[in-house]
N, C-alpha and C positions, 0 to 999 in steps of 0.2 A: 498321488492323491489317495485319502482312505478308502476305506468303505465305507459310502454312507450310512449315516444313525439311521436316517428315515427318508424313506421313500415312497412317494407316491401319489398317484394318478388325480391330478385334480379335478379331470371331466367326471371322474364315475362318483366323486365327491358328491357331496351336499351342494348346491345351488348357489347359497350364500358363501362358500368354503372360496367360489372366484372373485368375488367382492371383498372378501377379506384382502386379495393379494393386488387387484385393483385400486385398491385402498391404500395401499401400505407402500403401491409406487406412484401413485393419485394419476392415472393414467386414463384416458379416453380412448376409443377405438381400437382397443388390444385384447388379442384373444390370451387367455392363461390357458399353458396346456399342461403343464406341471411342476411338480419344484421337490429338490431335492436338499437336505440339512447334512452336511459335512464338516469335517474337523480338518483343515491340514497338518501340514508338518509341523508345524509350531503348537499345534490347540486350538489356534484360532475355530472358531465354529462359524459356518458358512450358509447361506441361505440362495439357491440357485432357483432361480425361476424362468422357465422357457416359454417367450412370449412369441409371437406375431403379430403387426398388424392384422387389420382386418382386409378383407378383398380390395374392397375401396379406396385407400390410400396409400397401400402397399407399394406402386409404382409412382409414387409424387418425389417430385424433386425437392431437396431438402431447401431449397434458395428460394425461388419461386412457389412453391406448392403444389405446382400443374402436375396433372396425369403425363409419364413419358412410357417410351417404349422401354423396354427389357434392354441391356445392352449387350448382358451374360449368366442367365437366368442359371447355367445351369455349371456356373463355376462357383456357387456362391460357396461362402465358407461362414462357420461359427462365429461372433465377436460377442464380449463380454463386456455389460456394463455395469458401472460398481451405482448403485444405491446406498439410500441414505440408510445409517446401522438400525437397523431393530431391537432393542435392548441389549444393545452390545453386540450385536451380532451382524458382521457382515451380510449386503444384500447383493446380490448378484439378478443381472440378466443377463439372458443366453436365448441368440435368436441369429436365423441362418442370413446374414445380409446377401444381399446382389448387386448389382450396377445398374442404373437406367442411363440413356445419354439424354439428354436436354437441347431443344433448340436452341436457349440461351446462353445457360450454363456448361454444356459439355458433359463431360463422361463423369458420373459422380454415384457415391452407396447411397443407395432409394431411401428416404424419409420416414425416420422411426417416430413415433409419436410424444416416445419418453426420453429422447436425447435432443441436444442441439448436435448441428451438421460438427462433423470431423471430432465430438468427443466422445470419450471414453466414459464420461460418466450421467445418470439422470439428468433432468432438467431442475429436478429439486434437490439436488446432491451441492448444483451449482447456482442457485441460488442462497443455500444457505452459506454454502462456503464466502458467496461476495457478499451476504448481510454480515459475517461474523468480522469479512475484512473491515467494513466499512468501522465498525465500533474498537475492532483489537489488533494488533499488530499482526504479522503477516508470520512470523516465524508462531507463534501462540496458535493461529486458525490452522497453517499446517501440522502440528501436533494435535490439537484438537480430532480433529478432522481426519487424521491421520491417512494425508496426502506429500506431497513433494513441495518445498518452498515454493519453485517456481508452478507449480500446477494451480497454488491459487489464484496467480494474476490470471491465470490461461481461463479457468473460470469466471473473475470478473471479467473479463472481457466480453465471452460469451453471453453473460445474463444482462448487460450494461442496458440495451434495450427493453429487457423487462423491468431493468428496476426503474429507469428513468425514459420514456420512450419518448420524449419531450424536452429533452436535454436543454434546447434555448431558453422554454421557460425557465432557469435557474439566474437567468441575466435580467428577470424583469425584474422591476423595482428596487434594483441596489442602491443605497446609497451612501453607503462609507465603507471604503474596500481599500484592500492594506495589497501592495505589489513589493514583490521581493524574489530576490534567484537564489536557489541553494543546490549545491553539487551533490549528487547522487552516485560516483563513478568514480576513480583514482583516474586519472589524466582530464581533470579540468571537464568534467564532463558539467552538463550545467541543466538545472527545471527552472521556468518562472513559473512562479505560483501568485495566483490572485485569492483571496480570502474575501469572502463577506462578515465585516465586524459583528455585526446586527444577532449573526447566529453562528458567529465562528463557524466556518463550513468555507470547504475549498470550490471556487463557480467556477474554477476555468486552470488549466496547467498548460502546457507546452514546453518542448526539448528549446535548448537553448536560451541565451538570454539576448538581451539589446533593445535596442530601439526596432530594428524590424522584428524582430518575436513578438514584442507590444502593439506593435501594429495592427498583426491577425488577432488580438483581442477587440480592439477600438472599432474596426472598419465593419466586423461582424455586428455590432448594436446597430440599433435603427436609432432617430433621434430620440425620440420617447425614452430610451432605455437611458441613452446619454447624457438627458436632462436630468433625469433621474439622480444623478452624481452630485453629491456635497462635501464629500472630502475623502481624499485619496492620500493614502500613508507610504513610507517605503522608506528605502535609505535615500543618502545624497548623491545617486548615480544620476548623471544628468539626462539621461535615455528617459527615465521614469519621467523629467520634469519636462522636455520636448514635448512627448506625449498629451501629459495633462492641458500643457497649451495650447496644443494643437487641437485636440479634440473636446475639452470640457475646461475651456477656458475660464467657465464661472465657477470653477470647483477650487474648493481650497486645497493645497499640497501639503501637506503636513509630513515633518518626520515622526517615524513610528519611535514611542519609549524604547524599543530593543537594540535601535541601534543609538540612540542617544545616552542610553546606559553604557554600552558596551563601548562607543566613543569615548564616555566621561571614566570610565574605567582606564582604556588605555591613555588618557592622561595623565592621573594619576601615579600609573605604571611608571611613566617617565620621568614623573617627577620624584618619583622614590627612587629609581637609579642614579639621576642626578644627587642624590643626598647620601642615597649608599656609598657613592663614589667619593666623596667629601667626607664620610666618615671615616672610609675605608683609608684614605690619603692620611688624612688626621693619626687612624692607627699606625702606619706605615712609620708615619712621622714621631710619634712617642714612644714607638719600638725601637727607632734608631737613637732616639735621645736618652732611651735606659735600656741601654745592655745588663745583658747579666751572662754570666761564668759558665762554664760547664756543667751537666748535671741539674738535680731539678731542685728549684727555689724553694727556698724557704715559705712556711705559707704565712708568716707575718712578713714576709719581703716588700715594703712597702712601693717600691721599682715597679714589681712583677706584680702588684696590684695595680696601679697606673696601669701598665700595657694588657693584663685584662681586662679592667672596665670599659677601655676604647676598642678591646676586639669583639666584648658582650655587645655593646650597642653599634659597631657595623654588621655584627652578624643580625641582632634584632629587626633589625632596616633591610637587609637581605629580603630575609625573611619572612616580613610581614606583609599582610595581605591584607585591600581595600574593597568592601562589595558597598553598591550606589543600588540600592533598586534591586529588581528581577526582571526578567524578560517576561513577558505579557505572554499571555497564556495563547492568544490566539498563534503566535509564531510558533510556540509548541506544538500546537494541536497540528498543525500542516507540515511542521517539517517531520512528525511521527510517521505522517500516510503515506 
């Protein structure tokens, strides 16, 4: 590490000078004791700030909240947590953690005010990062953001509660919702996804597909929710249609445009194989009925003109390609997330 640019003492500061850095990690019950501006190996320029809680919640368990006892007061060590960038400029906190043991929870590092338990980073570091997931793809917020692919999911997970701390309420009032399973994984790994049409917006996932994956969707509504249901999209897996019967038998089943496209597409497909193959035969067939010599024909060869125009039109049929339609935006927008 360099030598810091600047350094120095924020108690003997100006009053408002801790407000500033209060501010800038939107923090409650934390003492600033001082912070220091460095450059690493790279350039990067750094912003270190050495916090503590206060008396009062310094021993609360990160799970629960409760006051615990000390567990190793006096083995603590340094840990660093990254904040949101200050115009461009990394933030850092730096504060001596310890262990409390918990009646409930067990032996765990005491409850910092600016982290969720077990991370590494703010509380608003990880919030922003799961708002940016929620609207742009996940390789885009970890560039942004400049974290690890995997650390954003690690972060939505964490904030999942603040963003939504009410999660069931996303299952009231649906009423035309689109079910489909898309692989996520190389060895048939498999998501069902349920979408609400109304606002394009995923209300519910889970690993796996089938009729019992649908199940833990269904059995979780109360009836209110389930009456709610007037029509339900998907492909023609017959797991999807069980269901609808089983549980929202007045609801209509509809298949979605994306796979009635995509079915009427590979129709198509077939059907121009079928004709490529007939053309191709056809060529086959008036390639044998006009030979020609060694060496290359003549180009008024009226022969070697026959046996190109029937090899022009099987390769055109080859070739050619059929689009019915687009896939509907709502399948998009869920298989992106």
């Amino acid at each position: 590490m360099k030598k810091p640019l600047v350094s120095f003492n924020v108690l003997t500061a100006k009053k408002n000078t801790k407000g500033v850095f209060k501010s800038v990690l939107n923090v409650k019950n934390t003492v600033i004791k001082n912070c220091n501006l460095y450059s690493d190996k790279n350039g990067v320029k750094h912003i270190r700030i050495k916090t503590s809680p206060n008396k009062r919640p310094e021993n609360d368990c990160p799970f629960c909240h409760k006051s615990c006892p000390v567990y190793d007061k006096h083995s603590s060590r340094s840990t660093i947590w990254r904040g949101l960038d200050w115009g461009g400029i990394l933030v850092e906190v730096e504060y001596q953690t310890h262990r409390i043991i918990c009646p409930e929870h067990g032996v765990s590092v005491a409850e910092v005010p600016w982290a969720y338990p077990g991370s590494r980073f703010t509380k608003d570091f990880g919030l922003t990062v799961a708002w940016f997931a929620s609207y742009l793809p996940r390789s885009t917020t970890s560039y942004f953001m400049r974290v690890d692919w995997e650390t954003v999911g690690r972060c939505v997970n964490r904030t999942l509660h603040n963003l939504e701390p009410e999660r069931s309420r996303i299952l009231d009032g649906l009423v035309n919702i689109g079910i489909d399973e898309t692989s996520y994984k190389k060895g048939h790994k498999y998501i069902t996804v349920i979408v609400n049409h109304d606002t394009n917006t995923v209300v519910w996932a889970s690993e796996d597909h089938g009729k019992s994956v649908l199940e833990k969707f269904y059995k979780q509504l109360t009836p209110e929710q389930l009456s709610s249901f007037k029509v339900v999209t998907g492909d023609g897996a017959r797991w999807i249609t069980d269901c609808v019967n089983e549980y929202t038998p007045n609801c209509a089943r509809c298949v979605d445009s994306f796979h009635v496209v995509e079915w009427a597409m590979a129709a198509l497909d077939e059907v121009r194989k079928d004709i490529w193959h007939d053309a191709y035969s056809e060529y086959k067939q008036v390639k044998k009925d006009n030979p020609h010599g060694k060496g290359r024909p003549k180009k008024d060869d009226p022969e070697f003109a026959i046996v190109k125009a029937a090899k022009a039109k099987a390769d055109e049929i080859k070739g050619s390609a059929y689009a019915l339609g687009t896939a509907p935006v709502i399948t998009k927008a869920y298989k992106r997330r």
